[in-house]
C-alpha positions in Angstrom: -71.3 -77.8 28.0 -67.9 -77.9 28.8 -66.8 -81.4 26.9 -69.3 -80.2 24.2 -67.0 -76.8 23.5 -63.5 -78.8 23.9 -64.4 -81.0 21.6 -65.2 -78.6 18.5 -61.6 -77.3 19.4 -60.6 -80.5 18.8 -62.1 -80.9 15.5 -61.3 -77.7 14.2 -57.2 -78.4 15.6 -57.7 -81.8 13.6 -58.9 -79.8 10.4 -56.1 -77.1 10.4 -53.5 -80.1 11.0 -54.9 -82.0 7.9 -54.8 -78.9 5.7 -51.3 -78.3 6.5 -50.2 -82.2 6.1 -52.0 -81.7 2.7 -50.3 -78.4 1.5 -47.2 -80.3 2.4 -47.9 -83.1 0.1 -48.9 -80.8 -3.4 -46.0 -81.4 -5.8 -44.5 -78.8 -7.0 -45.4 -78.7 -10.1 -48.8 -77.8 -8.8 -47.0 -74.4 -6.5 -44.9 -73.7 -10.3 -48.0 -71.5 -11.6 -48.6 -70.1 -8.1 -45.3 -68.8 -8.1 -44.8 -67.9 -11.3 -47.8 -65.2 -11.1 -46.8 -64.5 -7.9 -43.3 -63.7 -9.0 -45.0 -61.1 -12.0 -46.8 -59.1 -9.4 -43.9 -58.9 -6.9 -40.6 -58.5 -8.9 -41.1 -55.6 -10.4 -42.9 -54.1 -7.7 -39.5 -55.6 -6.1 -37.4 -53.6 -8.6 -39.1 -50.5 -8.8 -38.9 -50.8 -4.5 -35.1 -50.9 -5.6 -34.7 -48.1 -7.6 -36.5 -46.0 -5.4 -34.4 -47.0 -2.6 -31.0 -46.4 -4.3 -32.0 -43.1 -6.0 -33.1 -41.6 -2.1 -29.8 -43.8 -1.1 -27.8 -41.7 -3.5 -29.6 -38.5 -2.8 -28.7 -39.1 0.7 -25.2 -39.7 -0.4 -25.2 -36.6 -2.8 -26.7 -34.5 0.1 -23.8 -35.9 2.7 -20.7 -35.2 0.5 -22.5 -31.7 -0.6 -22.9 -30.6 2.8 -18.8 -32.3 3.4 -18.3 -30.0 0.5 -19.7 -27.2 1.8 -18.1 -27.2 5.1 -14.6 -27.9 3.8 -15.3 -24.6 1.2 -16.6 -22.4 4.1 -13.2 -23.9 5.9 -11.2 -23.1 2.4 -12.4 -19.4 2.4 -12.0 -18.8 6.3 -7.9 -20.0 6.0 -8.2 -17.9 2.7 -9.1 -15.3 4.3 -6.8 -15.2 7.2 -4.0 -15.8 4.8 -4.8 -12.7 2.9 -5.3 -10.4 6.0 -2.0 -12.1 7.1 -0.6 -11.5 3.8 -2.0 -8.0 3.7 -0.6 -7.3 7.2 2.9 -8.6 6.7 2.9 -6.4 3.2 1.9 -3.4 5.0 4.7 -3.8 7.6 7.0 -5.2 4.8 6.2 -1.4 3.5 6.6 0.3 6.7 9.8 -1.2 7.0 11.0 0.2 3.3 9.7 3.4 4.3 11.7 3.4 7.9 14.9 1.9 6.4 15.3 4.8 3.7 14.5 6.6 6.7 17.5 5.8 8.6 19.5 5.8 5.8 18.8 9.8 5.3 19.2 10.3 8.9 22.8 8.8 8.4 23.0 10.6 5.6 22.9 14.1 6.7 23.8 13.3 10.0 25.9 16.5 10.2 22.4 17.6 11.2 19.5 17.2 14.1 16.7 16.2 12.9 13.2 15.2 14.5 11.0 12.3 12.7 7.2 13.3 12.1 4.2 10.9 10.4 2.0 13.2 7.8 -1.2 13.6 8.9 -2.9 15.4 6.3 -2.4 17.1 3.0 -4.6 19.6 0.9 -6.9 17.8 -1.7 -4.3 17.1 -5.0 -3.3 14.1 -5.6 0.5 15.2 -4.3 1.6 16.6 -0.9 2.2 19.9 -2.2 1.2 21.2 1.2 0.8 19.1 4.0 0.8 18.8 8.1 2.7 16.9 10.7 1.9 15.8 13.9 5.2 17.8 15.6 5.4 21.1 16.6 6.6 23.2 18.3 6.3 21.5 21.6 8.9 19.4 20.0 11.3 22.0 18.9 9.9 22.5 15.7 9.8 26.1 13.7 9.1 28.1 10.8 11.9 27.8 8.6 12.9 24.3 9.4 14.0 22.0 6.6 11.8 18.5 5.8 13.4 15.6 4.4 12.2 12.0 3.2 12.2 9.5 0.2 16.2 10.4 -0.8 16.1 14.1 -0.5 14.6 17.1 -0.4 10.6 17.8 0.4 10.0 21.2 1.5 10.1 23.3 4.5 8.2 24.8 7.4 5.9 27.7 6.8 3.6 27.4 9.9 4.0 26.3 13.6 1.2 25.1 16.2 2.0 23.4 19.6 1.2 19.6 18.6 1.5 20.2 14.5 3.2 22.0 11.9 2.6 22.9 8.2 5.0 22.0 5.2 5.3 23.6 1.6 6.9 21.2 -0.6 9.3 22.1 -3.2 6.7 21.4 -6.3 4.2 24.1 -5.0 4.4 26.9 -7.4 5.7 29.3 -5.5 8.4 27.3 -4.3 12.1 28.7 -5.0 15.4 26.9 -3.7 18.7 27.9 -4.5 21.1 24.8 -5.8 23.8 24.0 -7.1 25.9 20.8 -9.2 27.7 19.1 -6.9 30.2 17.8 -9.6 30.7 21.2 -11.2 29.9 23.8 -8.1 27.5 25.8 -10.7 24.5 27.5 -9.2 20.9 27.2 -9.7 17.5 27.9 -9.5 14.9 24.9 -8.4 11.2 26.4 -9.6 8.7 24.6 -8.0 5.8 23.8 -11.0 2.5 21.7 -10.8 1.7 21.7 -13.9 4.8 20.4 -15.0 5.1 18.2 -11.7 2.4 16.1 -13.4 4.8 14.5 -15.6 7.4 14.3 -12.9 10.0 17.2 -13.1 10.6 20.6 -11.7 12.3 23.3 -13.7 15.9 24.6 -13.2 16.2 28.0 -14.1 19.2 30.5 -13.6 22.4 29.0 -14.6 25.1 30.9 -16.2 25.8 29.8 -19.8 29.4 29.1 -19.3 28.0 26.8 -16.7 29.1 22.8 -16.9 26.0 21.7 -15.6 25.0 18.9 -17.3 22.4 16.0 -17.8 22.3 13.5 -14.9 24.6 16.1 -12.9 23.3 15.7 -8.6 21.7 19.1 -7.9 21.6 19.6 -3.9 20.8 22.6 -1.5 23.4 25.3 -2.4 25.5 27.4 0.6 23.8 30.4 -0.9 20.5 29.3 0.3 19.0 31.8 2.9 16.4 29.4 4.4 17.6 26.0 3.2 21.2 24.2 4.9 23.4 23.1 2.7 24.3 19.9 0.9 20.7 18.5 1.2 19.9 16.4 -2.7 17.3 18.4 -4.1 16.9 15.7 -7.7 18.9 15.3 -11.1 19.0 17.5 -13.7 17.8 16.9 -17.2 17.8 18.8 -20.8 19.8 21.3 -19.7 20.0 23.5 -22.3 20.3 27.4 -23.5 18.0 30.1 -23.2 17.1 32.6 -26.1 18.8 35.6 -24.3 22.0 33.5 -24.7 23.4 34.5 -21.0 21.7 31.5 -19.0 20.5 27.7 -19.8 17.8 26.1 -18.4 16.6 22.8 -17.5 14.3 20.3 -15.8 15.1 18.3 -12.7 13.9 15.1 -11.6 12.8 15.3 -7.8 14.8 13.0 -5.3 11.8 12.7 -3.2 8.7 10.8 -4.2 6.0 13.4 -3.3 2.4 10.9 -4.2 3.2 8.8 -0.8 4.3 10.7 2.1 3.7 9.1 5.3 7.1 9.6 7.3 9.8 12.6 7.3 12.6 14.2 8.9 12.3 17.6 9.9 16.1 18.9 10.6 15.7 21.5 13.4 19.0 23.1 12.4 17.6 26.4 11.3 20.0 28.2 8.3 19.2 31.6 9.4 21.2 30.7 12.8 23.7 28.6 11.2 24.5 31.7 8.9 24.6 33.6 12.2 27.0 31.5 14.4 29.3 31.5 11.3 29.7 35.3 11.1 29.6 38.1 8.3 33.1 37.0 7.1 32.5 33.2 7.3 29.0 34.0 4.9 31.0 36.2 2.7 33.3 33.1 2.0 30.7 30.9 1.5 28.7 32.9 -1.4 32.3 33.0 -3.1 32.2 29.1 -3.0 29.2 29.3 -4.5 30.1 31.2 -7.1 29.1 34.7 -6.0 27.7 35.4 -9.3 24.7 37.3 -9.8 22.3 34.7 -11.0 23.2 33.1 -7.2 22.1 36.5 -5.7 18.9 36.7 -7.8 18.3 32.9 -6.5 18.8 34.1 -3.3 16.3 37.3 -3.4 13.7 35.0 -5.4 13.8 31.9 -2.6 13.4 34.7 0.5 10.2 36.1 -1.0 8.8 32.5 -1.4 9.4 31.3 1.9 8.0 34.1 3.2 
């Protein structure tokens, strides 16, 4: 049974060898057709294959260098943005600076004076401080009375006192009055405090005698007369000075010193006037109104600012 199976193996190995000898011998010319057809059904198949692979091949591509893109933009905006908090920061400190540099420079300015530095901490709802608070009081020396300085000059002045804050009428309220004078000429002067006509950035100047030489441009500071304000303090400039109708006085505008739309930081000099005027003696004030002119409109200046900072 055995030799009987092995030797159809045998015959069936001999068959396969022949047919392979005998593919082996066709000429060519006889495979030509076979591989022509053959070569219609698989090259475009081929091509199309092709296509197909590059288009996904470039999709994969387009998908990489999106996603490259992607995470170099999200990178882009993360250094952006920590450039323009940095940015933001350093301005902000740049500002600070400004502010604490005009500061010291007022400080040095008046330094005939002792003064106490105070941040704002709120202000009533204009757009300008016309009255605001501070975060000293009188735990820190500070009283009613008590002169405020910042921006270049002259801001206003102490009407109320708590332990840890105090509250500061500024010259442009309306019923602000502080007796001035020219520093070039000496002349005398009202400052009237005006909202209304703050809103185009001057105060009015009322009070001066028509023989006066107070003039356009002229420095107008705190006056000697002053019963609540020291002296010498710049107040603004004076502009379109001019005469009145009654022909006895000439009135004016005055461009504020101080800038009074961003108050952050002042000087509060704790020199009060009313002891200053004190220490110098009834013969020592009486010399000092004669400086000042000791005329009358100087008096009436001097009744008209006691009422308002009361």
């Amino acid at each position: 049974m055995e030799s009987k199976r092995s030797k159809y193996v045998l015959i069936a190995l001999t068959v396969i060898c022949v047919l392979l000898i005998g593919l082996t011998s066709i000429h060519d010319e006889w495979l030509t057709p076979l591989r022509t057809g053959v070569g219609y059904f698989l090259i475009p198949v081929q091509s199309g294959v092709n296509r197909v692979g590059s288009a996904i091949y470039d999709e994969i591509m387009d998908y990489t260098k999106l996603k490259d893109a992607l995470e170099d933009n999200k990178e882009m905006k993360d250094i952006i943005t920590q450039l323009t908090e940095e940015n933001t920061r350093l301005q902000a400190e740049e500002f600070e600076l400004k502010r604490l540099r005009q500061l010291y420079e007022l400080d040095q300015e008046y330094g005939q004076y002792h003064k106490v530095g105070a941040r704002v901490i709120a202000n009533d709802s204009s757009n300008w401080f016309q009255v605001f608070r501070i975060d000293k009081g009188s735990k820190d020396g500070i009283a009613v009375d008590m002169n405020v300085v910042a921006g270049g000059g002259l801001v206003g002045i102490v009407t109320d006192v708590g332990a840890n804050y105090a509250t500061v009428r500024s010259i442009i309220d309306d019923s602000s009055r502080v007796s001035a004078m020219a520093i070039q000429s000496g002349d005398g002067c009202i400052v009237a405090g005006d909202l209304t006509l703050f809103k185009e950035g001057r105060l009015r100047i009322t009070n001066v005698l028509k023989d006066s030489d107070l003039k356009d441009g002229d420095k107008i500071v705190t006056s000697n007369t002053s019963s609540v304000f020291v002296p010498g303090v710049l107040v603004g400039y004076a502009a379109e000075i001019t005469n009145d109708t009654n022909n006895v006085t000439k009135s004016g505008y005055l461009i504020p010193a101080a800038e009074f739309d961003s108050l952050q930081e002042v000087l509060v000099i704790t020199d009060l006037k009313a002891k200053m005027m004190e220490e110098a003696g009834p013969e020592d004030g009486s010399t000092e109104e004669t400086q000042a002119g000791g005329s009358e409109a100087d008096e009436a200046s001097s009744e008209e600012e006691t009422t308002a900072a009361q």
